[in-house]
Every structure is written in structure tokens, then in C-alpha cells.
C-alpha positions as CSV (number, residue, x, y, z in Angstrom):
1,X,-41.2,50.6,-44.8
2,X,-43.1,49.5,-41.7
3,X,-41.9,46.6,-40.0
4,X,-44.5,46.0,-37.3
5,X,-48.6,46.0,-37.2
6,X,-48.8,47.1,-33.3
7,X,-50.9,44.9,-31.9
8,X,-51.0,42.4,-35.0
9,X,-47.5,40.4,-35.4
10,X,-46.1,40.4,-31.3
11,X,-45.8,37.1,-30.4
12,X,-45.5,38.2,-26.8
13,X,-47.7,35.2,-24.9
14,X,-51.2,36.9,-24.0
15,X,-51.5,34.4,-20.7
16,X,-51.3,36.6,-17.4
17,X,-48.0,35.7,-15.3
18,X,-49.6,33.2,-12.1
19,X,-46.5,33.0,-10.5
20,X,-42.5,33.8,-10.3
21,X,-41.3,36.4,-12.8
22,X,-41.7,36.3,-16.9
23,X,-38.7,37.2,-19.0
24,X,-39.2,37.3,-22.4
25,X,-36.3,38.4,-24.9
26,X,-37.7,40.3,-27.7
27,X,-34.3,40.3,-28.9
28,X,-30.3,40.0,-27.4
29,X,-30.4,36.5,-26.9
30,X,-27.6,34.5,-27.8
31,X,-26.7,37.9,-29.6
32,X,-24.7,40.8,-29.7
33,X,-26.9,43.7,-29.7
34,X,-30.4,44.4,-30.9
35,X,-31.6,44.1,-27.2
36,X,-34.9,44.3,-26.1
37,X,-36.5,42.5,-22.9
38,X,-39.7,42.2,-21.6
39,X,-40.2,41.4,-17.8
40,X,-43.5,40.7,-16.0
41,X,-44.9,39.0,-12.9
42,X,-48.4,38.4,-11.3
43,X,-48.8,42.0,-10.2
44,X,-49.7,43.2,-13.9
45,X,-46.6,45.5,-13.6
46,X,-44.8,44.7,-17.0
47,X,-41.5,46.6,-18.1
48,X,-39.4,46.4,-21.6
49,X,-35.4,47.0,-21.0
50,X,-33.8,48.4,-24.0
51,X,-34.9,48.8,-27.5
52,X,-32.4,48.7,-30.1
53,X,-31.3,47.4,-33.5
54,X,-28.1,45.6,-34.3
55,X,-25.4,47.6,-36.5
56,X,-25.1,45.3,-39.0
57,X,-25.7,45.8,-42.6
58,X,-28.4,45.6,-43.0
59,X,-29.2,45.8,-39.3
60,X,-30.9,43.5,-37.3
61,X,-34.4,44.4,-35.3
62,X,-36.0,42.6,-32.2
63,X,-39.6,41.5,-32.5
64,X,-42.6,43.4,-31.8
65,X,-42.7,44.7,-28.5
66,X,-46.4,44.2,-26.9
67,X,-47.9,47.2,-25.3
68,X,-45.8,48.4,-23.0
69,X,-46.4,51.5,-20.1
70,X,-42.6,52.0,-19.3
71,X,-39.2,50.7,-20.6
72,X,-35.9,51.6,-19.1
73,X,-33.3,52.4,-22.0
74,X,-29.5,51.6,-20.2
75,X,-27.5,53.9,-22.6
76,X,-27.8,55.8,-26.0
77,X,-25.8,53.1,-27.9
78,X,-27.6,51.8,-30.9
79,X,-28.1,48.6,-30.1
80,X,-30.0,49.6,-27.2
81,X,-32.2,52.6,-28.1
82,X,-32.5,52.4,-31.9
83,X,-36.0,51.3,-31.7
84,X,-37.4,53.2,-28.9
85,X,-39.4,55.5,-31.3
86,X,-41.2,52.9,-32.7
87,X,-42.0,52.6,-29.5
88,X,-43.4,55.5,-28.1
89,X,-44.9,55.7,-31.8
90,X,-47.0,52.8,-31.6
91,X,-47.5,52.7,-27.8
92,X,-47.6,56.0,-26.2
93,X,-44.3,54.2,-23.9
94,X,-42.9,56.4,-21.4
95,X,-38.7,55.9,-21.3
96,X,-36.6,55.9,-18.2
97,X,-32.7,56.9,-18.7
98,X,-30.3,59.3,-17.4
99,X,-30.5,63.3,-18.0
100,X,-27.4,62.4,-20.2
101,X,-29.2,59.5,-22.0
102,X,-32.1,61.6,-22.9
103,X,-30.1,64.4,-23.7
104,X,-28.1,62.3,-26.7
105,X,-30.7,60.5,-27.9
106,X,-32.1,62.6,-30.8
107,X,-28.6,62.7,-32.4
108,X,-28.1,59.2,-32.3
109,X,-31.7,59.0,-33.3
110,X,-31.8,61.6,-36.1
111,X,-28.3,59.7,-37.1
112,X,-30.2,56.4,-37.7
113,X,-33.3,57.8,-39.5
114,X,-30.2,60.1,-42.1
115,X,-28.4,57.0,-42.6
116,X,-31.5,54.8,-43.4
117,X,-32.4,56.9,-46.1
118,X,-28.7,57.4,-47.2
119,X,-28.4,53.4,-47.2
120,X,-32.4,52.0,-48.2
121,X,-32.9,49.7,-45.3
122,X,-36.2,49.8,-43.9
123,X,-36.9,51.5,-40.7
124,X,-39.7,51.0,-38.8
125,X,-40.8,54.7,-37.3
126,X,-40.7,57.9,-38.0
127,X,-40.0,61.4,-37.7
128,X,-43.2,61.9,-36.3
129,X,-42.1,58.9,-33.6
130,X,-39.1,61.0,-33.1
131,X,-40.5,63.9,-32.1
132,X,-43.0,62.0,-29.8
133,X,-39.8,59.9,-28.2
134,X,-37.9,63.0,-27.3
135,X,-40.9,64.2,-25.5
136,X,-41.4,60.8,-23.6
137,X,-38.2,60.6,-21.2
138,X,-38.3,60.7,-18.0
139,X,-35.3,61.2,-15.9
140,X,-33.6,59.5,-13.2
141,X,-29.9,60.3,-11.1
142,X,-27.6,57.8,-9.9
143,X,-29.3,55.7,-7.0
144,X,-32.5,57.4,-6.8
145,X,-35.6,55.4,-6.5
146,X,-38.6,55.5,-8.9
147,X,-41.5,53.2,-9.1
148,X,-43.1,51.4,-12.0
149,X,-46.0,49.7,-11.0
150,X,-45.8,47.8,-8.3
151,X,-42.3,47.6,-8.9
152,X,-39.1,49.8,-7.3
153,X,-35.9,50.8,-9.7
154,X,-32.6,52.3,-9.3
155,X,-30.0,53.6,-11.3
156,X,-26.5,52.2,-10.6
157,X,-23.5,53.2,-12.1
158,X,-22.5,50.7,-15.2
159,X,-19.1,51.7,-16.3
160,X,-19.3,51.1,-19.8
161,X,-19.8,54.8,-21.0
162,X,-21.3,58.3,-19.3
163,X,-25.0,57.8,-18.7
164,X,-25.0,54.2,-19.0
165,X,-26.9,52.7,-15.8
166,X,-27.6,49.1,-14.3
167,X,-30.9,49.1,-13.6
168,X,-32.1,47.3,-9.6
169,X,-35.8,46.2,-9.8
170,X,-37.5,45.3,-6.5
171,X,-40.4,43.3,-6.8
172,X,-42.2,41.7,-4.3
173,X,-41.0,38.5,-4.9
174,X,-36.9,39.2,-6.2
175,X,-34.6,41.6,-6.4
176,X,-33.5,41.9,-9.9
177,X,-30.0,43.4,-11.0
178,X,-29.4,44.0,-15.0
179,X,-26.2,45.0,-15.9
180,X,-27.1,46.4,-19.3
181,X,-23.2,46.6,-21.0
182,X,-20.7,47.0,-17.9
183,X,-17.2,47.7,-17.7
184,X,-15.8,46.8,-13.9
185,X,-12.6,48.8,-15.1
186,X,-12.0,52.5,-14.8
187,X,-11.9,53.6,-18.4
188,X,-10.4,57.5,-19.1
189,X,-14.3,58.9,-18.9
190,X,-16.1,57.2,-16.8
191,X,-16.0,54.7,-13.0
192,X,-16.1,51.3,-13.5
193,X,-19.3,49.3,-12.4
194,X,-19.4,47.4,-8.9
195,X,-22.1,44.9,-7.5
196,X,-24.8,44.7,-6.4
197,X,-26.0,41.9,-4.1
198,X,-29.8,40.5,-5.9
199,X,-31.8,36.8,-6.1
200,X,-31.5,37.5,-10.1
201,X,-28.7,38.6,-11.9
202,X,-29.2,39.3,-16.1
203,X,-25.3,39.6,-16.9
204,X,-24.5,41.0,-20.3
205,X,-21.7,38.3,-22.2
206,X,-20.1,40.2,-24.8
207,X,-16.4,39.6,-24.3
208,X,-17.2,36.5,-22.5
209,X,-15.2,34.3,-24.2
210,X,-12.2,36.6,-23.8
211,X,-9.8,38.2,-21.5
212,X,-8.7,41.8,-22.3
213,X,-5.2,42.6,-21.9
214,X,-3.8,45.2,-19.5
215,X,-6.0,48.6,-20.0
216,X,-2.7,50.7,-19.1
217,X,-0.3,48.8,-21.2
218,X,-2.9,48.6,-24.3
219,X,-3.4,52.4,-24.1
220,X,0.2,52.7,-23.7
221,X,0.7,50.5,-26.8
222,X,-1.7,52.5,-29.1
223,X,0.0,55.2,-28.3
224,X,3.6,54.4,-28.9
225,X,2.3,53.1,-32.8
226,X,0.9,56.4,-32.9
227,X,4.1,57.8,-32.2
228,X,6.0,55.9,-34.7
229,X,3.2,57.2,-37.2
230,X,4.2,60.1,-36.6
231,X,7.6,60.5,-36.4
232,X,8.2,58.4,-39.9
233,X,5.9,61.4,-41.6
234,X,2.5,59.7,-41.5
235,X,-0.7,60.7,-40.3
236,X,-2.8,57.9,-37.9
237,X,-6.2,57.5,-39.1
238,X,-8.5,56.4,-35.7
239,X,-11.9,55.3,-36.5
240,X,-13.6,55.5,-33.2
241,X,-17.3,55.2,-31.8
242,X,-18.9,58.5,-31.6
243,X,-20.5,58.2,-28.0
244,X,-17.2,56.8,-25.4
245,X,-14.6,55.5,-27.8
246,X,-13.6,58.5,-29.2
247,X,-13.6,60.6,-26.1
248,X,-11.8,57.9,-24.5
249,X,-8.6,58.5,-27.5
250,X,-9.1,62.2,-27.0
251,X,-8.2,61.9,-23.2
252,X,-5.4,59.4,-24.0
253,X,-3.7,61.0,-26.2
254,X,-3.7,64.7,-24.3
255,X,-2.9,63.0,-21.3
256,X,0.3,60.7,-22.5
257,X,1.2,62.8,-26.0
258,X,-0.5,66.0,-25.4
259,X,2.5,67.8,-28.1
260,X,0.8,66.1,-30.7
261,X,-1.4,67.4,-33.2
262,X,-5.3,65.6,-33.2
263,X,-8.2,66.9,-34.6
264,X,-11.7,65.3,-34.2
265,X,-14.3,64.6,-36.8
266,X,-17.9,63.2,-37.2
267,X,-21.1,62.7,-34.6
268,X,-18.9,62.4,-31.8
269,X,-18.1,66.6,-31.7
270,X,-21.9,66.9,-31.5
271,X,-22.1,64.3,-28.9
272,X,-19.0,65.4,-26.7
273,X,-20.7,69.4,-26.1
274,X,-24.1,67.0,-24.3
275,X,-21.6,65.2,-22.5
276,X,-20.2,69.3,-21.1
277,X,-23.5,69.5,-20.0
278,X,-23.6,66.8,-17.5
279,X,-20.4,66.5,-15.5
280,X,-21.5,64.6,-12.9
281,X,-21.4,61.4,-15.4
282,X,-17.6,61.8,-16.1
283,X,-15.0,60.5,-14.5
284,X,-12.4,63.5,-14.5
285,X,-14.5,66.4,-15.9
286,X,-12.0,68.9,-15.5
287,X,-9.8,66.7,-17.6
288,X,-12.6,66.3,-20.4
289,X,-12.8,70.1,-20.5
290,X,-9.1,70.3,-21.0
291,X,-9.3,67.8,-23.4
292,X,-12.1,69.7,-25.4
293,X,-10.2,73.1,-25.3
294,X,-7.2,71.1,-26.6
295,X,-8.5,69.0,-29.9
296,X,-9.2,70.9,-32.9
297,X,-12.2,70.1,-33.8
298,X,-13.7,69.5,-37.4
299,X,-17.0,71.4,-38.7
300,X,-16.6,71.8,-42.1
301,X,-15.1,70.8,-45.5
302,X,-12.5,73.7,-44.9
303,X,-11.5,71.9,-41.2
304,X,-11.8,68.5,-42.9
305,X,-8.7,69.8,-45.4
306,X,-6.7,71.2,-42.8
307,X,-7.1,67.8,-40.8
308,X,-5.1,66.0,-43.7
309,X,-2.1,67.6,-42.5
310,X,-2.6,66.5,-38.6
311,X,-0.4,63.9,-37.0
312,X,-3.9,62.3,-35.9
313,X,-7.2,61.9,-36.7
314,X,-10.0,60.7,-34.8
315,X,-13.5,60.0,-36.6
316,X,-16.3,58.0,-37.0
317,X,-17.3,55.5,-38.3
318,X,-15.4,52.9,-35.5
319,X,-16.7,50.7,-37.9
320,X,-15.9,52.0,-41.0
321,X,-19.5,52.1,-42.6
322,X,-19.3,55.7,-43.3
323,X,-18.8,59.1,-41.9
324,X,-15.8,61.1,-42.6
325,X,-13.1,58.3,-41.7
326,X,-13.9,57.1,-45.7
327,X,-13.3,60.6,-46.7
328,X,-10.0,60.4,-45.0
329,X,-9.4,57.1,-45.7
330,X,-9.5,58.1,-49.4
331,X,-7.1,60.5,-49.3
332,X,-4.6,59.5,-47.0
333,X,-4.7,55.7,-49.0
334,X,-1.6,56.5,-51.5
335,X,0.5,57.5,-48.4
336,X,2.0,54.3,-47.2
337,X,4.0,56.2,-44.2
338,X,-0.1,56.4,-42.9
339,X,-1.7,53.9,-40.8
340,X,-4.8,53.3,-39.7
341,X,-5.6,52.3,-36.3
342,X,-9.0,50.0,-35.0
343,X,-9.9,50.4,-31.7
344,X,-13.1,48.4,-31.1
345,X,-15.2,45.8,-32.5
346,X,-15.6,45.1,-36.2
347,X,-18.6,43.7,-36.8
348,X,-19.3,40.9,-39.5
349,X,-20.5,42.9,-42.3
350,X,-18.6,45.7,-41.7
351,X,-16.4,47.5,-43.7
352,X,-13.8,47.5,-40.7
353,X,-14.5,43.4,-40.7
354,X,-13.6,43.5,-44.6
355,X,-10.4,45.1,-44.2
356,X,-9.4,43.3,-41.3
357,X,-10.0,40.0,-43.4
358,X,-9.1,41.4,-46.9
359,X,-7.4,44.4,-46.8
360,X,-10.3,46.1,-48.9
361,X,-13.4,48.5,-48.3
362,X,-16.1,49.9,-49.9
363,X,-15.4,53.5,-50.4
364,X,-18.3,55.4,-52.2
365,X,-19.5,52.2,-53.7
366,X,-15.7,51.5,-55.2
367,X,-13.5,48.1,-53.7
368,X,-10.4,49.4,-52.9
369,X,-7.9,48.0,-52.1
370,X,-5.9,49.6,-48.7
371,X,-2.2,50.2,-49.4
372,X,-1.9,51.4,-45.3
373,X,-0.9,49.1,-42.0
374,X,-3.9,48.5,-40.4
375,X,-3.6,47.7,-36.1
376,X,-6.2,46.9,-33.8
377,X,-6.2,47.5,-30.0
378,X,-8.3,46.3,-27.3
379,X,-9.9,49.4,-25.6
380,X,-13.1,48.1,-25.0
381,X,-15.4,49.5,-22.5
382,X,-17.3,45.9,-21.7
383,X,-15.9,43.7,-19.1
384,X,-14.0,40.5,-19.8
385,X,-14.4,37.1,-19.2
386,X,-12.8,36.7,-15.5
387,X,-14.3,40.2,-14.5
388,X,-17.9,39.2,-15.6
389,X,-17.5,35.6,-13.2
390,X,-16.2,38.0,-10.2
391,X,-18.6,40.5,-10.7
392,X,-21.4,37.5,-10.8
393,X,-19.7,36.1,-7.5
394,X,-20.3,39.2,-5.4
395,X,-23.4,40.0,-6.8
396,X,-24.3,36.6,-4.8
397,X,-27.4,35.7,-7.0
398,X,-29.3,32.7,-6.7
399,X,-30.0,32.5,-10.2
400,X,-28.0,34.4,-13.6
401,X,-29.6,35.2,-16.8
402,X,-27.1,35.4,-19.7
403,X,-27.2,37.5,-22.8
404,X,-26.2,39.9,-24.9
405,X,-23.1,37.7,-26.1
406,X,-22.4,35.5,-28.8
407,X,-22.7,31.7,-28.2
408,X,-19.1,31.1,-27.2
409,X,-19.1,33.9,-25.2
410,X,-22.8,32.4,-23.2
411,X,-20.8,28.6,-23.0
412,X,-17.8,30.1,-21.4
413,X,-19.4,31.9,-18.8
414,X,-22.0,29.5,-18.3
415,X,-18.9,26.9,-17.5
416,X,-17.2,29.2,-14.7
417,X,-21.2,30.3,-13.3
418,X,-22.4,26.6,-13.6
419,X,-22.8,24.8,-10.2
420,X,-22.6,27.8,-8.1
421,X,-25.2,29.4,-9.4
422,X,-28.3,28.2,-11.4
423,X,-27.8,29.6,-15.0
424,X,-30.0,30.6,-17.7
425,X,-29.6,30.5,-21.2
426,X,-32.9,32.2,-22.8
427,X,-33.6,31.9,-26.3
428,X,-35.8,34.9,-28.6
429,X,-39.0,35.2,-28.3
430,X,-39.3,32.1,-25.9
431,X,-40.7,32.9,-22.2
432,X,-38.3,31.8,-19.5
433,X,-40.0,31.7,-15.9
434,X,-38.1,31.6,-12.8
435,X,-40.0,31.0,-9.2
436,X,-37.1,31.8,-6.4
């Protein structure tokens, strides 16, 4: 099913930009997710940043990007790249990421367009516009400059996950800083993010609203439950992202219970041998190879048996939608010395959401009721609350764009930003013009 007529059903404003700089959210504002953003001032040069779809079930698209020479994609999450092919498909687009970025993009690519079939929710390219996307990147290191239009970018380090970037723009009238998702932390994988001084800063929210607890005392937690898991006969059950949240419990759990015995299942082995081929994007990657040589790893229905008898495993979904963690999930259910242990955001609709809320999930079309303890940690990789409003501070913009957060995330920052900084609240598909 085709979502978009290019050309026919954009409601991008056709009216040239006379003055200051256009941003118009295609999608991301006042939302998690399904970011897309078009900026454009009175030099012609126009630029879409990020061009995803929302993990939700169904998922949630942007609107209809207008033509569009270059877009800058921050990282291979969903959410951000998920409709890039469309892109390229309907207008020849050139993308601009990291080697890494690139490099990870037709799995989590060829991922969406498998479980799009598997599921029946429309999708709006391709494997046509696949093909045609993986031969449209164009690379860029850490802090090199490249020129779109009559515009300067750089790459800058975002912290959130190897290969994810901040992206500088130079323009003749601003300098522009956008964060994409950021962490400020060191995580186990990757550097944390640090300003950069700009006249325009367009800060993500998620966690906004929220301040994490200690990152060493929350990995320390998780893995103490793991240990009681264990040692009571269980096995513990992690559902983890495939791209940074499951690496990141792989390098936890070597480094602080490394006698344990962990395999790893799903998308993220696939993704984790790109990540070996890019060390300069990880954090300790002497550490990740150790790590690599240490986890069993899970190819097959034979290696998916043997992993029932592990003390943990790690698999996707993080979300519980699918992927081997409902395989496991079924089996390991009339256990009750199991657990099963959340790591990262359930969103609303998804089956981790559902058995937060009910203690039930979907699994293979059957509600089923979960006999296990369920725990949750905070290991995100985005930046709270208090670091996002000290990040802002030494970024020293004039003026901050919000997005990519849910509504109380947006009013919390906007509270601590408010007075010291002019702040921006843009809506979808409304133009929002600022003259510095």
C-alpha cells in the first residue's frame, strides 16, 4: 500500500524562504519518534533531518516530505531512518550518515519491510527503494566538514549509540546545532555527547520530564536481580534493542559477572559483527571484542534450544513485539524461578506496555497470561531532564527548538529553558521562522 503521491499530498508551503531560517516538522513534534525535519532559508539550500516512523503498532509515519536534494539521517534507529527509502524512491535524495550508519541500515531496513509483511501494515516503499537507498549514502567521520548547498555540516559525537551524530549546520545567517537523540553520560559502548556553542539549538526531549537514576548503581542493580535469578535456578529473560541496548547488557554483564552463562539472540548478532567493523565508534573496542568472543551466540533453532538452559538470555524484541524473546518467553512461562527483565521503553501499544500494565501478552496471537516477575531498569541511552537544561546552558544558544518528546517532557524543559533562552515549541506540519 502506498502512502504518499510524491509531489501530490506534501503540504510543505511552496512560498520561497525571504528571510531568517524555515523549520518545518514533517513529523517529531510534540512526539516521540517518527522524526522528520525540513530546514530552509533564502539561499534555496533546503535539507530534511531524519526520516523515520514510530514503533507503534501500527506505526506512525511523518507527512510527505517535498523534494528534497540531501537529508542527514542521525542514527539507524527506526524512528529516525525507517522512511528514508521512500525517500530516495520518490526523490532521487542523497543521505548523509556515518560509515557505521550506512553500514546497518539495510538490516534495520530489510527488518522493517519482513515485519510489514509478517504484521499487514502498510508500508510506503519498496524493495526497489531499498536497493536504490543503500546505494544513496554518502559518508561522513567525526568533525569533518561537508557542504550542502550553501550550507557547512559537521558530525559531532551524540552519545546515544555508535554512529549516532549531532549534526552543526553553518549558514550564513546561524549556526545551527541538532542534537538528534543524545546521551551526555558515558554508556558501556559509546562517549557521551558535549556541546557545542550555536545561535540555534533543536534539543531532543525524550526523558525530559524525568531524571534517571545513577547509571553505575542501576547497572549494578540489574545485575544483582540477575544474580538472584540465577542462583534460585531460574533463567533471566532480557528483551533488549538490537542496535545499543543489547550490546550495552552484553558488556555489563562480562564486565561485572563475566562466570555467568549468556547467550544472545535476534537482529542484534547481525548488527553487533557491523559494529566490528568500525571501531573507531566504540567506546572500549577492545572490550566489545572480548565481549563478542565471550557470548554464545544464537543462529539457529538448535542454538535457540540450548539457550533454554542458559542463566541469561538476551534478545529482541526490547519491546516485546516479536522476535525470539516470545519464543523464549513461551517456554520459560511455566517456570516461576524465571524472570524477565525490561530494560528500556515500553511503548503504548506494546506488548512490553501490556505486560507492564496487565501481566499479559500476545504470544502467537494467544493472551497469555505471564506467571514470571517482571523488573524494569533505567538504562537508557537519552539524557535526562537536568542533563538536557545543562547541556542547553553551555551550548549558549540564543534561541532552542524542542522536540522529539512527549508533551510533559516539552513543558518541563520549556520551564527550566524559559527566560534564558527564547524557546520554541513547533507543532507538525506548521512552519516555524526564526530571524536572529
Amino acid at each position: 500500500m502506498v502512502l504518499y503521491t510524491p509531489g501530490n499530498t506534501s503540504g510543505y508551503p511552496s512560498e520561497k524562504v525571504k528571510s531568517g531560517i524555515r523549520f518545518y516538522f514533517l513529523g517529531g513534534a510534540e512526539e516521540v519518534g517518527n522524526v522528520g525535519c525540513i530546514i530552509e532559508d533564502n539561499t534555496g539550500t533546503r535539507l530534511l533531518i531524519d526520516y523515520g516512523m514510530a514503533p507503534t503498532r501500527p506505526p506512525r509515519y511523518p507527512s510527505e516530505s517535498p523534494p528534497v536534494s540531501d537529508a542527514i539521517i542521525t542514527h539507524s534507529h527506526i524512528d529516525h531512518i525507517g522512511m528514508a527509502p521512500w525517500l530516495v524512491g520518490a526523490h532521487g535524495t542523497k543521505l548523509h550518515g556515518t560509515e557505521l550508519t550506512a553500514k546497518v541500515s539495510e538490516i534495520m531496513w530489510r527488518d522493517t519491510y519482513k515485519v510489514s509483511s509478517i504484521e499487514k501494515y502498510p508500508l510506503s516503499w519498496d524493495k526497489r527503494d531499498l536497493d536504490l537507498a543503500l546505494d544513496s549514502w554518502e559518508t561522513h567521520k567525526i568533525g569533518e566538514s561537508f557542504n550542502i548547498g550553501e550550507w557547512n555540516c559537521k558530525f559531532h559525537l551524540a552519545g546515544h549509540m555508535p554512529g549516532a551524530v549531532m549534526v552543526e549546520i553553518n549558514t550564513p545567517s546561524a549556526r545551527i546545532l541538532w542534537t538528534g537523540d543524545i546521551d551526555t553520560r558515558n554508556s558501556p559502548n559509546v562517549i557521551g555527547a558535549s556541546p557545542i556553542s550555536c545561535d540555534i539549538l533543536c534539543l531532543e526531549g525524550t526523558y525530559g520530564a524525568r531524571i534517571h537514576p545513577n547509571r553505575s548503581d542501576e547497572e549494578q542493580r540489574f545485575v544483582e536481580r540477575i544474580k538472584e535469578v540465577v542462583n534460585r535456578g531460574g533463567v533471566a529473560l532480557v528483551p533488549a534493542f538490537a542496535s545499543g541496548r543489547g550490546q550495552d547488557i552484553l558488556r555489563i554483564l562480562k564486565r561485572d559477572a563475566p562466570h555467568l552463562n549468556v547467550h544472545f539472540d535476534g537482529m542484534g548478532t547481525r548488527l553487533t559483527k557491523d559494529w566490528l567493523l568500525f571501531p573507531e565508534y566504540n567506546n572500549n573496542f577492545k572490550e566489545l571484542m572480548k565481549t563478542w568472543k565471550w557470548v554464545k551466540r544464537v543462529y539457529g533453532k538448535s542454538d535457540r534450544k540450548k539457550a533454554l538452559n542458559a542463566d541469561v538470555i538476551v534478545t529482541t524484541s526490547g519491546m516485546l513485539d516479536g522476535g525470539p524473546a516470545l519464543w523464549y518467553l513461551n517456554r520459560l512461562n511455566s517456570n516461576k524461578s524465571n524472570a524477565i527483565l525490561l530494560t528500556g521503553y515500553q511503548a503504548e501499544g506494546s506488548g512490553g506496555r501490556l505486560l507492564l500494565d496487565k501481566g499479559q501478552l500476545s504470544i502467537y496471537g494467544q493472551m497469555t497470561k505471564i506467571n514470571l516477575e517482571v523488573n524494569q531498569y533505567a538504562l537508557s541511552n537519552h539524557a535526562d531532564g537536568p542533563s538536557l537544561v545543562k547541556f542547553a546552558k553551555d551550548c549558549s544558544p540564543k534561541e532552542i527548538i524542542l522536540f522529539h518528546a512527549p508533551v510533559e517532557g516539552i513543558s518541563s524543559l520549556k520551564d527550566r529553558l524559559d527566560g534564558e533562552f527564547k524557546v520554541f515549541l513547533p507543532e507538525n506540519n506548521k512552519p516555524l521562522f526564526l530571524n536572529l
